[in-house]
N, C-alpha and C positions, 0 to 999 in steps of 0.2 A: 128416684131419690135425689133430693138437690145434695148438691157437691156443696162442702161447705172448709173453712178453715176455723183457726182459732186465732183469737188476739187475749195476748194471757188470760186463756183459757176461753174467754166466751166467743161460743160457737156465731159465724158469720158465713152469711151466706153467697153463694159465686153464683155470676149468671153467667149467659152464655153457652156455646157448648164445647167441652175442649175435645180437639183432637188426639188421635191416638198416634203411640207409636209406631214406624214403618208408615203413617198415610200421611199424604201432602198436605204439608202446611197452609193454612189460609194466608190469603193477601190482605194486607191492613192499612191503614191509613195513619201515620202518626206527624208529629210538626216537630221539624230540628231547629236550633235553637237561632235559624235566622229566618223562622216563621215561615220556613217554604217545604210545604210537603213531600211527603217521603214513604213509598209503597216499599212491601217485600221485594219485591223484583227487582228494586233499587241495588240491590246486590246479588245479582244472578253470577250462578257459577262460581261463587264462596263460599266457605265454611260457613256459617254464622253462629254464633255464640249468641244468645241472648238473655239476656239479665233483666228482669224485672223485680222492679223495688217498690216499695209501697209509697215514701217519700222520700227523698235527698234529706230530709231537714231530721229525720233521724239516725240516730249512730248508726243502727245496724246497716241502714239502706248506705250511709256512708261509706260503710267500711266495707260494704259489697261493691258499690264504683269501684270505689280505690281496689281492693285486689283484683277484679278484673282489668284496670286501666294496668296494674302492671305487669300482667297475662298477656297481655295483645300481643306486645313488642317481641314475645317469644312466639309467638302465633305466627306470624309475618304478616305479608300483604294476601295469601291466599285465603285469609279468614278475614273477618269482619264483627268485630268484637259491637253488641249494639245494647244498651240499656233503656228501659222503658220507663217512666213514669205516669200521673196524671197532673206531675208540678208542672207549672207554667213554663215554657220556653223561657223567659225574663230570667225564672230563676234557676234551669237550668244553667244557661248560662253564668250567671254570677257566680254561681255553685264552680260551674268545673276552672272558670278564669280564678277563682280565688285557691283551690285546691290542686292545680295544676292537673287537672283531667285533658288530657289531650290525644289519647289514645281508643278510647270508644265514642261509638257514635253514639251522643245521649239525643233519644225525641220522647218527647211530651204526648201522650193518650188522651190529655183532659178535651179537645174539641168535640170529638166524635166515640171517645171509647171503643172505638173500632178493631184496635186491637182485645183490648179486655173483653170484649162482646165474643168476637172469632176465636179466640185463645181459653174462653171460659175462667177468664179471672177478674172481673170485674167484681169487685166486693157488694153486695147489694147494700149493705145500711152505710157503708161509708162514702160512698164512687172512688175509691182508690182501687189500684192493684193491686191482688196477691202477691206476695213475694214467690219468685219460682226463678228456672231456668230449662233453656229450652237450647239444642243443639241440631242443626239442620246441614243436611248435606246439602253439596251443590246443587241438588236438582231442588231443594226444599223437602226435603221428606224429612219428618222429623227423626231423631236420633236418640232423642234423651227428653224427657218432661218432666223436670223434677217441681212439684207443685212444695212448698215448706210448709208442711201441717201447722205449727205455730208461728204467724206472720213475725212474732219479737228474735224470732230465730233466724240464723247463716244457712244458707244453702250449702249442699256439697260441690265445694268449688274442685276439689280432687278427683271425684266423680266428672263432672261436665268438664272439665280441662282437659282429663284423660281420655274421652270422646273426640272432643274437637282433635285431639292430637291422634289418636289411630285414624280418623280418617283425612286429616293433612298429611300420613303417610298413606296410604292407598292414591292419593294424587297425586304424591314425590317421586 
């Protein structure tokens, strides 16, 4: 059965395959916002928090930056707060210098999809991403895959925080 979400209400479909919980995450390829590529391993031996948005240039994808951008700083340096799109580097960029995002690492998906492909959230009639969130131990095993059935809707930010933070305590 293809994995599918909703965008107020009409059914869309995800390619890809995604991984399960407890199994290693794949490694991906995405572009930060000074056009220089950037794998999973990029952050070996972190927590990683990962935020996927469908675009910046909607509120909700907005207001998901922004509340994780003011998560991180309570996170510390042993996590790695990271947001995904398929918006262009350019306007991530402009995006987080105008909003004062300084705290997660935002990369761009649109080159290669590589992520959306490995993660199983690639939207098929749109090529954006699914809105989700994803929580990864140090070694990369996943923790938490919260895929949001209706992309117009907020993740459970209380859920994946509360993850990220029991196991930044098992490393404290």
């Amino acid at each position: 059965m293809e994995k599918q979400v909703t965008f107020q209400g009409k059914p869309l479909a995800l390619l890809g395959t995604r991984p399960r919980i407890n199994e290693k995450a794949p490694d991906f390829k995405a572009i930060d916002r000074d056009l220089k590529e950037v794998s999973l391993s990029d952050f070996k031996g972190r927590i990683k928090l990962i935020s996927v948005v469908v675009s910046l240039d909607t509120p909700v994808c907005n207001l998901q930056l922004r509340r994780f951008n003011e998560e991180a700083s309570k996170l510390g340096d042993e996590a790695a707060v990271i947001n995904i799109s398929m918006d262009l580097p350019f306007a991530i960029s402009r995006f987080c210098e105008t909003e004062g995002i300084d705290r997660v690492v935002t990369l761009s998906d649109h080159r290669d999809a590589s992520f959306g492909q490995a993660y199983g959230l690639l939207i098929k009639e749109l090529r954006l991403l699914a809105r989700a969130v994803l929580v990864l131990d140090r070694d990369n095993t996943i923790k938490l895959f919260e895929v949001v059935p209706e992309i117009t809707n907020e993740p459970d930010y209380k859920c994946a925080l509360a993850e990220a933070e029991k196991l930044l305590v098992k490393i404290g």
